[in-house]
C-alpha positions as protocol buffer text, in pm:
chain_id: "A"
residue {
  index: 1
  type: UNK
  ca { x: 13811 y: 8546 z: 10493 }
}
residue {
  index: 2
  type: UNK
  ca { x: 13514 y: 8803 z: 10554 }
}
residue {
  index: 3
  type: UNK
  ca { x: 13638 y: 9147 z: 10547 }
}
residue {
  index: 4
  type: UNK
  ca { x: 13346 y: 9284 z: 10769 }
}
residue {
  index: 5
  type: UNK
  ca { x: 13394 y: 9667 z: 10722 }
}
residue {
  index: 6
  type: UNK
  ca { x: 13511 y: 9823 z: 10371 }
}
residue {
  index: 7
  type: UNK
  ca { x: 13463 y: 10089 z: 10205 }
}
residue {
  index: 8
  type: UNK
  ca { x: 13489 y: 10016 z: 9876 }
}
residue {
  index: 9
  type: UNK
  ca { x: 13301 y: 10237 z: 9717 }
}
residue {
  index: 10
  type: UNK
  ca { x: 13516 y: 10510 z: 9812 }
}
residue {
  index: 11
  type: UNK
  ca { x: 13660 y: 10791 z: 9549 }
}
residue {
  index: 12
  type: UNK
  ca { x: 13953 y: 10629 z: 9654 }
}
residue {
  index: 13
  type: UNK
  ca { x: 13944 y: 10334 z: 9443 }
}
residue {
  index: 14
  type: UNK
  ca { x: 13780 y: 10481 z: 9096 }
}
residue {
  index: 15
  type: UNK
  ca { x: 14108 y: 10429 z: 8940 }
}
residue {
  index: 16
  type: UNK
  ca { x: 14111 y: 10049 z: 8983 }
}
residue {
  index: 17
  type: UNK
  ca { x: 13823 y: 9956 z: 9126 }
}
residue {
  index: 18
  type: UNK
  ca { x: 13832 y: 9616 z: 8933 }
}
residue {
  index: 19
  type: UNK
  ca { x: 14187 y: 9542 z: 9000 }
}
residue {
  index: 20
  type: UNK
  ca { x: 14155 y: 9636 z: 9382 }
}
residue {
  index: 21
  type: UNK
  ca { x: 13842 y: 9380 z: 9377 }
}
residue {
  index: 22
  type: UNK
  ca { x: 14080 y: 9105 z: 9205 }
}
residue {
  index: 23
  type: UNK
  ca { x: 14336 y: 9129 z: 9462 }
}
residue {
  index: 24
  type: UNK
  ca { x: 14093 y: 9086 z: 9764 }
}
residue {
  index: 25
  type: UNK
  ca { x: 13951 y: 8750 z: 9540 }
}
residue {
  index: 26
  type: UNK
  ca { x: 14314 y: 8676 z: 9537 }
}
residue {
  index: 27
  type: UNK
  ca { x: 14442 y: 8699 z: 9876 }
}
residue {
  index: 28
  type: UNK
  ca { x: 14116 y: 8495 z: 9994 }
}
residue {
  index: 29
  type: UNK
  ca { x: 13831 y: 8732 z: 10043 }
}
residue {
  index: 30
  type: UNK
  ca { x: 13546 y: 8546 z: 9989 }
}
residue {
  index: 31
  type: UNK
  ca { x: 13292 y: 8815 z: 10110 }
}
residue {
  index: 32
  type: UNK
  ca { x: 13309 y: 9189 z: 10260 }
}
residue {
  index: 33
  type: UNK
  ca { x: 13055 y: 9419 z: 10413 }
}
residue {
  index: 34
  type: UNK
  ca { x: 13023 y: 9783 z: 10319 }
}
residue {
  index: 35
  type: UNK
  ca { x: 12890 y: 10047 z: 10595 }
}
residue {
  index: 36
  type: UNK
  ca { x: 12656 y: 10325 z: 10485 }
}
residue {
  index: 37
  type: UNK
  ca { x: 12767 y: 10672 z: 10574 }
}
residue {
  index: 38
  type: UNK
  ca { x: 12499 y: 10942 z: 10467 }
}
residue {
  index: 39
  type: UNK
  ca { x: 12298 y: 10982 z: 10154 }
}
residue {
  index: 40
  type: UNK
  ca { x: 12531 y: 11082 z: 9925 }
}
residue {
  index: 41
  type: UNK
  ca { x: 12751 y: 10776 z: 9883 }
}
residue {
  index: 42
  type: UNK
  ca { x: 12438 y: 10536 z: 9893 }
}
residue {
  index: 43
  type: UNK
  ca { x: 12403 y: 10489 z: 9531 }
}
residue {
  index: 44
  type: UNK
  ca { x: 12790 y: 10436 z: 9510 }
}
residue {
  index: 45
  type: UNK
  ca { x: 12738 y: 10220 z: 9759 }
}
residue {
  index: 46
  type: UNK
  ca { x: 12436 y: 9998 z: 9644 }
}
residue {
  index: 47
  type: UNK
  ca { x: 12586 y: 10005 z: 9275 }
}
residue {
  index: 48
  type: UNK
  ca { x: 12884 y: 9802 z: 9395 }
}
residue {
  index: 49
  type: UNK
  ca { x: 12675 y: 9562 z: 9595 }
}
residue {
  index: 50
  type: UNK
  ca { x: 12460 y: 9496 z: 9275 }
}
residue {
  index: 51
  type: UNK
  ca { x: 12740 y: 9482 z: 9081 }
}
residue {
  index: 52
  type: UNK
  ca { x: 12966 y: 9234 z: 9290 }
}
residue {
  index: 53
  type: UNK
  ca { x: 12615 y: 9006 z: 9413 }
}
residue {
  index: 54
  type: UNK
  ca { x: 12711 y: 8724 z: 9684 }
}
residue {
  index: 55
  type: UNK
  ca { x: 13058 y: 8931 z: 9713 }
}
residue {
  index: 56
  type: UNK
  ca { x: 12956 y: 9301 z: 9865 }
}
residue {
  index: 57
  type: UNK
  ca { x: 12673 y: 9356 z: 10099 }
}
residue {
  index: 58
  type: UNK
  ca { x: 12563 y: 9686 z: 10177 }
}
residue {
  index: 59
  type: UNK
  ca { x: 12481 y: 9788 z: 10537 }
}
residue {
  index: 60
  type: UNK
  ca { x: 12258 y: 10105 z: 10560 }
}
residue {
  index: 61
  type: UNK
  ca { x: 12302 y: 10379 z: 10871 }
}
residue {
  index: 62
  type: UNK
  ca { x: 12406 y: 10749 z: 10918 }
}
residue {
  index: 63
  type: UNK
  ca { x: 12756 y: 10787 z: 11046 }
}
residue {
  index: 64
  type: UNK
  ca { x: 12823 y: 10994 z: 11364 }
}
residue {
  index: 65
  type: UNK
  ca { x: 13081 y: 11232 z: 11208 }
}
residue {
  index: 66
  type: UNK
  ca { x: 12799 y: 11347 z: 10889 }
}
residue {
  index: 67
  type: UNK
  ca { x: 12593 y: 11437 z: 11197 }
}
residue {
  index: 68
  type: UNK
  ca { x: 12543 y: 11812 z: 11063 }
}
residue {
  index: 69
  type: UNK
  ca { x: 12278 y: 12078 z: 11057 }
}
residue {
  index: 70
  type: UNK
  ca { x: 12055 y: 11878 z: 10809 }
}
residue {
  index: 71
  type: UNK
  ca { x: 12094 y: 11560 z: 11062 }
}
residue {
  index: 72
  type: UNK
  ca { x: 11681 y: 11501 z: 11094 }
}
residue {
  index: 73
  type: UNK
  ca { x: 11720 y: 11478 z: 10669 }
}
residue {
  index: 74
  type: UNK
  ca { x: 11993 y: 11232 z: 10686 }
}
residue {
  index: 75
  type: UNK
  ca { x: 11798 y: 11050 z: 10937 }
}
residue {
  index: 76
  type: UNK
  ca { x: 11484 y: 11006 z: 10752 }
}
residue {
  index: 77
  type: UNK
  ca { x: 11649 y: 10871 z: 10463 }
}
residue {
  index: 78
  type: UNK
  ca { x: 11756 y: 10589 z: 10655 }
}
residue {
  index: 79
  type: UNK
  ca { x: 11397 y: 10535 z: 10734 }
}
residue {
  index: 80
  type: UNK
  ca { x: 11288 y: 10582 z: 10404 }
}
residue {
  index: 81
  type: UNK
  ca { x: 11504 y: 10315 z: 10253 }
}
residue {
  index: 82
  type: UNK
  ca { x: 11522 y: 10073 z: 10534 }
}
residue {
  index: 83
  type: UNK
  ca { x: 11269 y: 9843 z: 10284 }
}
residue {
  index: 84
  type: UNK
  ca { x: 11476 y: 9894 z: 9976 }
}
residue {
  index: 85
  type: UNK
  ca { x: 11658 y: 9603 z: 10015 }
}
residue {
  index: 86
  type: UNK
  ca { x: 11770 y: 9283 z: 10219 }
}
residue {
  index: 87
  type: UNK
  ca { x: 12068 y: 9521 z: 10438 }
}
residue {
  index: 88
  type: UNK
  ca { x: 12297 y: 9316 z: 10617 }
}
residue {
  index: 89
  type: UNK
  ca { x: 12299 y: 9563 z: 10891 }
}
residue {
  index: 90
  type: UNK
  ca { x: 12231 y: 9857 z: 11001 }
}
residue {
  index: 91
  type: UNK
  ca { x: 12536 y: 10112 z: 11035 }
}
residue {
  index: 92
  type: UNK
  ca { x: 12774 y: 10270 z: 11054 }
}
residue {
  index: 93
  type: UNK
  ca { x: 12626 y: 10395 z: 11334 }
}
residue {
  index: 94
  type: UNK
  ca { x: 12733 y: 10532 z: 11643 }
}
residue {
  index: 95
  type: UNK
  ca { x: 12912 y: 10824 z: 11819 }
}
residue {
  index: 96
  type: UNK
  ca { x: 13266 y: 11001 z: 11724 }
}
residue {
  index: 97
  type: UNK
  ca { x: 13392 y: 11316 z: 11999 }
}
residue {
  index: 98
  type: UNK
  ca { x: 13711 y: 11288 z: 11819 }
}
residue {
  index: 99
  type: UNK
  ca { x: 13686 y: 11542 z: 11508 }
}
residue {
  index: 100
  type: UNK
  ca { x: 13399 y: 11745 z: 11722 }
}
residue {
  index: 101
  type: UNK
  ca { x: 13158 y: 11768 z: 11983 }
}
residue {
  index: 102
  type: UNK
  ca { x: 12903 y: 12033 z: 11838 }
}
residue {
  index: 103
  type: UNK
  ca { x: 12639 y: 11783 z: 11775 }
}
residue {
  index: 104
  type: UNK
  ca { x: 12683 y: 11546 z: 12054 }
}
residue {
  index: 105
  type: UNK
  ca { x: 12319 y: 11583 z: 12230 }
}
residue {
  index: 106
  type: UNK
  ca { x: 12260 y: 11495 z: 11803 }
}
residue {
  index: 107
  type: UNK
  ca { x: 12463 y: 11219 z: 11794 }
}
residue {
  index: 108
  type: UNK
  ca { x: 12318 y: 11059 z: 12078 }
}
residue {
  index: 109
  type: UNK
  ca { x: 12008 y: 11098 z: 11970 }
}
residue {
  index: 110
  type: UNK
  ca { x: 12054 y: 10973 z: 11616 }
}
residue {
  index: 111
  type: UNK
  ca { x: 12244 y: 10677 z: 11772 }
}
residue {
  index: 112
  type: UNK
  ca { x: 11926 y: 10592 z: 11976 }
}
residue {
  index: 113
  type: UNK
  ca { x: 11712 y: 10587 z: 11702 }
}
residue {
  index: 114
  type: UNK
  ca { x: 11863 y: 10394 z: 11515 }
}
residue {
  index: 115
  type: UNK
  ca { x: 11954 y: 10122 z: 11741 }
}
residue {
  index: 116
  type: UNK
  ca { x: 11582 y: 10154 z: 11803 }
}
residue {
  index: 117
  type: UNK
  ca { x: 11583 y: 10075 z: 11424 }
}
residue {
  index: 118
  type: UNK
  ca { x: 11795 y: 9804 z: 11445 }
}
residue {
  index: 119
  type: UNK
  ca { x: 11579 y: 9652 z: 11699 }
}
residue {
  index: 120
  type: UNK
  ca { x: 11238 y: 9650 z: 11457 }
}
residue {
  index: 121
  type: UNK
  ca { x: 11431 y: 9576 z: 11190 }
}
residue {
  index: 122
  type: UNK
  ca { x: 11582 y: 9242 z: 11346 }
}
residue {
  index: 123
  type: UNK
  ca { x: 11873 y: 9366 z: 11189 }
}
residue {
  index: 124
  type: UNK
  ca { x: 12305 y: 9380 z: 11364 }
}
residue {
  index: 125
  type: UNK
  ca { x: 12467 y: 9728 z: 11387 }
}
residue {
  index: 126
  type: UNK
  ca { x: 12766 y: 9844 z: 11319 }
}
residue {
  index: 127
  type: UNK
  ca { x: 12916 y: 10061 z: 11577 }
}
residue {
  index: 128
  type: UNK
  ca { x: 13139 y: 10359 z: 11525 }
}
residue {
  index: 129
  type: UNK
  ca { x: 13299 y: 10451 z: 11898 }
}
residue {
  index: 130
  type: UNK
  ca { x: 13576 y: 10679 z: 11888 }
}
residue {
  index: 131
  type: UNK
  ca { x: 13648 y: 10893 z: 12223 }
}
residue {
  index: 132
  type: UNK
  ca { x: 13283 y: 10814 z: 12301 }
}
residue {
  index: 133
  type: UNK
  ca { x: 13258 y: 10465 z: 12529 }
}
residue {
  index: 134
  type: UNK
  ca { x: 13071 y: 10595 z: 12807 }
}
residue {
  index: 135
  type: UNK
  ca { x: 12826 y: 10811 z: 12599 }
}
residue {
  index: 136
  type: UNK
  ca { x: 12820 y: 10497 z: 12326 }
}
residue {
  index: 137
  type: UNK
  ca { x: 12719 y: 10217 z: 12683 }
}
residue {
  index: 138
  type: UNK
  ca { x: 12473 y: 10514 z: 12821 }
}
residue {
  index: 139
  type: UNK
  ca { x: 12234 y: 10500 z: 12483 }
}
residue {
  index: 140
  type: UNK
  ca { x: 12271 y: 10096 z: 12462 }
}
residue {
  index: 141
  type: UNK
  ca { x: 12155 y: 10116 z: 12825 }
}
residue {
  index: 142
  type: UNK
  ca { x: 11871 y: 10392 z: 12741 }
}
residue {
  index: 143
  type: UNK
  ca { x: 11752 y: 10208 z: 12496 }
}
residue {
  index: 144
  type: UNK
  ca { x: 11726 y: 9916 z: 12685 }
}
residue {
  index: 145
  type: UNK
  ca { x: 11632 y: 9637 z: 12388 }
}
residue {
  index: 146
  type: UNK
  ca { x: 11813 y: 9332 z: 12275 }
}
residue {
  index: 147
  type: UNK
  ca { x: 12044 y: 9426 z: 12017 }
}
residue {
  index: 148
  type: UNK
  ca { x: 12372 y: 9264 z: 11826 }
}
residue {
  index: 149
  type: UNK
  ca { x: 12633 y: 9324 z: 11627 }
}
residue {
  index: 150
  type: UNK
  ca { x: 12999 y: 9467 z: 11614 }
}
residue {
  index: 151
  type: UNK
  ca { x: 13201 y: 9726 z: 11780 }
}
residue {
  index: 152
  type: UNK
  ca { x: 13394 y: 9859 z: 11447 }
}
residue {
  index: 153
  type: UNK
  ca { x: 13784 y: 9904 z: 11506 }
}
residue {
  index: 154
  type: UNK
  ca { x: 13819 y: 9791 z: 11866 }
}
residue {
  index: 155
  type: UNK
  ca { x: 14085 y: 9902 z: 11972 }
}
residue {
  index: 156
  type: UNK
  ca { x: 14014 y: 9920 z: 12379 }
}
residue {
  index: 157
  type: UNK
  ca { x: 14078 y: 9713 z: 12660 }
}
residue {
  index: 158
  type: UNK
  ca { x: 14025 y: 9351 z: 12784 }
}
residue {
  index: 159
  type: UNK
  ca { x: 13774 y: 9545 z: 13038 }
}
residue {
  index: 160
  type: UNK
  ca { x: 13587 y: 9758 z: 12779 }
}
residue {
  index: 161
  type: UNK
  ca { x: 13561 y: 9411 z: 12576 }
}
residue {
  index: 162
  type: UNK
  ca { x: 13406 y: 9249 z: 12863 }
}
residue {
  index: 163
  type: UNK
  ca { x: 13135 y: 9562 z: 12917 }
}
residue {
  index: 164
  type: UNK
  ca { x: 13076 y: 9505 z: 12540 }
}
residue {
  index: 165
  type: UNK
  ca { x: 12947 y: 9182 z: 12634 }
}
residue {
  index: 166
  type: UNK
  ca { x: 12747 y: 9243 z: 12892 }
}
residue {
  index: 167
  type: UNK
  ca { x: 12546 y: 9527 z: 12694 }
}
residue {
  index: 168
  type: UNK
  ca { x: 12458 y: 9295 z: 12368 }
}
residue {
  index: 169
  type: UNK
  ca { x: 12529 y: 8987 z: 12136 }
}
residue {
  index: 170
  type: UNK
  ca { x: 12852 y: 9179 z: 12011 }
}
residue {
  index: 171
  type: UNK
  ca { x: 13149 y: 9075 z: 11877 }
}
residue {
  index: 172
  type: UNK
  ca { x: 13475 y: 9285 z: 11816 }
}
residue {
  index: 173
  type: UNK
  ca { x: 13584 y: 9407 z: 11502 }
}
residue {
  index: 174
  type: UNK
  ca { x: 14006 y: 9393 z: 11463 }
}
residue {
  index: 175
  type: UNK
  ca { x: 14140 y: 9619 z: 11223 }
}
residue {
  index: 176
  type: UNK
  ca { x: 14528 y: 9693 z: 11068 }
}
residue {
  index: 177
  type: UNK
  ca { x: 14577 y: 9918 z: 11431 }
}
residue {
  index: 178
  type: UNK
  ca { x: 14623 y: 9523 z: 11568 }
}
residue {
  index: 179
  type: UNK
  ca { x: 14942 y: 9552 z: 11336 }
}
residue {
  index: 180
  type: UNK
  ca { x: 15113 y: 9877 z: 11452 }
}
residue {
  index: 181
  type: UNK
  ca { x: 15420 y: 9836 z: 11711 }
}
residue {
  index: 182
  type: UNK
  ca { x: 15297 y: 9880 z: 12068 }
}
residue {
  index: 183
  type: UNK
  ca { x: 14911 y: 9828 z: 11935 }
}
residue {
  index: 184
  type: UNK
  ca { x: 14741 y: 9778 z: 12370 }
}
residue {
  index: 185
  type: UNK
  ca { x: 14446 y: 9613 z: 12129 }
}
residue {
  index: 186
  type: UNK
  ca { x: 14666 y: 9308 z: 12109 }
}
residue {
  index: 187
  type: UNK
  ca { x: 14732 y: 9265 z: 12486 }
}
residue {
  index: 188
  type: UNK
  ca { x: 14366 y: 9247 z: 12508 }
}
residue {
  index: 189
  type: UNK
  ca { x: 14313 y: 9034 z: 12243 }
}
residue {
  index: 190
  type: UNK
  ca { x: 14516 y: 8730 z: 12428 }
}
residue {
  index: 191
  type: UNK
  ca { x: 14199 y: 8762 z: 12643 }
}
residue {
  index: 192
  type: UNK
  ca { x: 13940 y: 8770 z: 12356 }
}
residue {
  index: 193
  type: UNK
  ca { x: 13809 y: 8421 z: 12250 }
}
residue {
  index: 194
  type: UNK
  ca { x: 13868 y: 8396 z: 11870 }
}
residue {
  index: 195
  type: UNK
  ca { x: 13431 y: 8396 z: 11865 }
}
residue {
  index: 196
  type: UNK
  ca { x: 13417 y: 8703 z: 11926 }
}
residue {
  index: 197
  type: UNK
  ca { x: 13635 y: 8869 z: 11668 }
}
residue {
  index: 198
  type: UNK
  ca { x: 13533 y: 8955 z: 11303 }
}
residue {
  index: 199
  type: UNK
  ca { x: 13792 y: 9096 z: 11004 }
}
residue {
  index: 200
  type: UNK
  ca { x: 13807 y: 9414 z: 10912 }
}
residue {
  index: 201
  type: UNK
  ca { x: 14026 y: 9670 z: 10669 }
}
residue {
  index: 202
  type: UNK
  ca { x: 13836 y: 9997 z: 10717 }
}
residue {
  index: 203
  type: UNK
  ca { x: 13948 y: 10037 z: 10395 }
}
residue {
  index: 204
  type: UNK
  ca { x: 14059 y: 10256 z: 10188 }
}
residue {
  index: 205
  type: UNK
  ca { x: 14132 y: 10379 z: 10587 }
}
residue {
  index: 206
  type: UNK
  ca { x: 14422 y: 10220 z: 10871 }
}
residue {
  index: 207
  type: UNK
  ca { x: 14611 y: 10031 z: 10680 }
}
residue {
  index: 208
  type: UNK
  ca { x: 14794 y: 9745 z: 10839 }
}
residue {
  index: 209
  type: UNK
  ca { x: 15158 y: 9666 z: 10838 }
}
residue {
  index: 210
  type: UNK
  ca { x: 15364 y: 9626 z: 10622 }
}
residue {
  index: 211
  type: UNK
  ca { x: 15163 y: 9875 z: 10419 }
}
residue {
  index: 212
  type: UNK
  ca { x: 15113 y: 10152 z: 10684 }
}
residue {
  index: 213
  type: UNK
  ca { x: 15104 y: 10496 z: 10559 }
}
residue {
  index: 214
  type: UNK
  ca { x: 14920 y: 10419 z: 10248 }
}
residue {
  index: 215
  type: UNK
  ca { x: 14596 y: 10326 z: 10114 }
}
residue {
  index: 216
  type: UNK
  ca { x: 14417 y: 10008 z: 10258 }
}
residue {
  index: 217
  type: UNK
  ca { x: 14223 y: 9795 z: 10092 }
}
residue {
  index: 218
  type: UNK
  ca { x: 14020 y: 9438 z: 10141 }
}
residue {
  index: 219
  type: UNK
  ca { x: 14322 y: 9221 z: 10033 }
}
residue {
  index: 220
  type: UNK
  ca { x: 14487 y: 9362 z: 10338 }
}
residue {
  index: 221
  type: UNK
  ca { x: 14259 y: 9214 z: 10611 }
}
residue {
  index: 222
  type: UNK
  ca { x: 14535 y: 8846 z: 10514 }
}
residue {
  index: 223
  type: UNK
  ca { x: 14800 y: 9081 z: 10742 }
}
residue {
  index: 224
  type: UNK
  ca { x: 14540 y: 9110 z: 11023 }
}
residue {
  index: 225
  type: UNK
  ca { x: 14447 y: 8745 z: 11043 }
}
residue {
  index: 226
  type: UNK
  ca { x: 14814 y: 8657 z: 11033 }
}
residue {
  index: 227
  type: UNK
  ca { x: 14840 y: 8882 z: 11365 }
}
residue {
  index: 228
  type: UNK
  ca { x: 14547 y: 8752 z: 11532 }
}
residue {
  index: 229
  type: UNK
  ca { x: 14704 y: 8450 z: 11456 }
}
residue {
  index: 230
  type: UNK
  ca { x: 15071 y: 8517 z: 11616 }
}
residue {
  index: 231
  type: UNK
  ca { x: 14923 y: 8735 z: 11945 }
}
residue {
  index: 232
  type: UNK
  ca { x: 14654 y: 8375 z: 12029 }
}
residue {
  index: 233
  type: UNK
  ca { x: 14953 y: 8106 z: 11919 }
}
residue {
  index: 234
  type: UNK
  ca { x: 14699 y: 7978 z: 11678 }
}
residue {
  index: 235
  type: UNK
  ca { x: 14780 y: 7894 z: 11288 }
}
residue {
  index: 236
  type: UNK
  ca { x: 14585 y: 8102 z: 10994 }
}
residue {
  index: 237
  type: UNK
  ca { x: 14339 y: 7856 z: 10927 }
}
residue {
  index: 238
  type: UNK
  ca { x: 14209 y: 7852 z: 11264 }
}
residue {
  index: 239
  type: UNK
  ca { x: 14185 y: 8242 z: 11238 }
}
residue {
  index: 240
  type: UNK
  ca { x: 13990 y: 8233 z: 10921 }
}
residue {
  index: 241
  type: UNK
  ca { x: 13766 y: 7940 z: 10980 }
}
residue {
  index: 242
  type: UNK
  ca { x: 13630 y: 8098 z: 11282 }
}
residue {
  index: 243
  type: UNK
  ca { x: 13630 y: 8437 z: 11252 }
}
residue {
  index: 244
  type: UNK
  ca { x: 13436 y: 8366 z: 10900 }
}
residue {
  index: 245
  type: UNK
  ca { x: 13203 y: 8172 z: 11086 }
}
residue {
  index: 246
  type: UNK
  ca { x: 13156 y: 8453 z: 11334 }
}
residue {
  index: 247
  type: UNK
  ca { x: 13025 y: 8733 z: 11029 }
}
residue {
  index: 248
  type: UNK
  ca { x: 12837 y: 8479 z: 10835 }
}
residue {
  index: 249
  type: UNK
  ca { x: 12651 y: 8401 z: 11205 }
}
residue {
  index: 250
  type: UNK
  ca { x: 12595 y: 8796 z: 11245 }
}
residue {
  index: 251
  type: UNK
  ca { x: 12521 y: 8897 z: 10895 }
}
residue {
  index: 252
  type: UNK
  ca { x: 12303 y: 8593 z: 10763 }
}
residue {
  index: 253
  type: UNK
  ca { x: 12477 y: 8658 z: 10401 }
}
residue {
  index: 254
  type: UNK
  ca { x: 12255 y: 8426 z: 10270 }
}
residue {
  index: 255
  type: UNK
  ca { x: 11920 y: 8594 z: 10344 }
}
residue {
  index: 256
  type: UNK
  ca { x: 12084 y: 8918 z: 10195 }
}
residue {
  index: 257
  type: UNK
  ca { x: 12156 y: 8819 z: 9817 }
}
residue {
  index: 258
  type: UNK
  ca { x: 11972 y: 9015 z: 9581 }
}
């Protein structure tokens, strides 16, 4: 399995950081991709990708909700280390009215640019789209070049899925949320052809059943692809095999090892 969105270099997992990273080996993680968030978790960040090389890739991007009064900073660090190294993508990146709107004319324009980025770059994003789908569809539209990548934590409708398509090569990322009782991501996802569906955790964040209410972590994305598996009738294998194929056909891992 490819857990495509972890965040493992969180202060949540100091404690057993080495253990945590066993237990994903362990419950068949073979890979996982790490989002960027703002400058200062990028050297946490790139320090577990070099120390876990052909296991963690690093993505770099600024995340909607760090969009703050120093946002044109943030921004131009981005830029600044776009050329450090072989990024797997380019994200999180996105828009998020959920916690706040103060800096939404920001966070649309910070989105823009760096899809922009992601364009030049010849590089997948990694969108963040909470409480934000119109707003998220009107910058894809503005910016109005070929893009790809993944809609992090989808959690919307068969509908939103299929205007997800139409604006870019994009897949959907399922998350522990596909887990919870009454989850409406997993009507929709009896719609969703397994090829366009990637693994994800969010860890140390939504943690699937039967662990719900605690922290998550990469060796938890085995629950998800056992529900994909039950809501399409499909066995594990089939679930892994393809959705695996899916990342390593957006990612291109194998350009991306230091």
């Amino acid at each position: 399995m490819i857990d495509t969105h972890s965040h493992i270099y969180d202060e949540a997992f100091n404690e057993d950081f080495d253990q945590m990273i066993a237990r994903a080996r362990e419950a068949g993680v073979e890979k996982l991709v790490m989002p960027g968030i703002d400058s200062s978790c990028h050297d946490l960040m790139v320090a577990a990708a070099d120390a876990l090389p052909g296991f963690a890739f690093a993505a770099i991007g600024l995340h909607p909700t760090e969009i703050r009064e120093n946002w044109r900073e943030e921004l131009q660090f981005v830029y600044d280390h776009l050329h450090d190294r072989p990024w797997v993508a380019i994200g999180e990146i996105g828009m998020d009215l959920y916690w706040s709107k103060d800096y939404l004319e920001e966070q649309k324009e910070v989105f823009c640019a760096q899809l922009d980025l992601a364009h030049e770059a010849d590089l997948p994003v990694i969108i963040h789209a909470r409480e934000a789908t119109e707003e998220i569809f009107a910058c894809i539209k503005k910016v109005a070049k070929p893009l790809r990548g993944t809609f992090h934590a989808f959690t919307g409708s068969y509908e939103t899925y299929t205007r997800i398509k139409r604006a870019g090569d994009f897949f959907v990322g399922i998350g522990g949320v596909v887990t919870f009782k009454n989850a409406h991501v997993a009507a929709a996802l009896e719609r969703i052809p397994l090829e366009d569906v990637l693994l994800e955790t969010d860890s140390p964040y939504l943690t699937p059943v039967p662990y719900r209410g605690r922290r998550n972590e990469s060796a938890y994305v085995r629950f998800v692809a056992e529900k994909i598996a039950q809501i399409k009738g499909v066995d594990f294998e089939e679930v892994n095999a393809v959705t695996t194929r899916n990342a390593e056909n957006l990612f291109l891992f194998s350009k991306n090892i230091v």
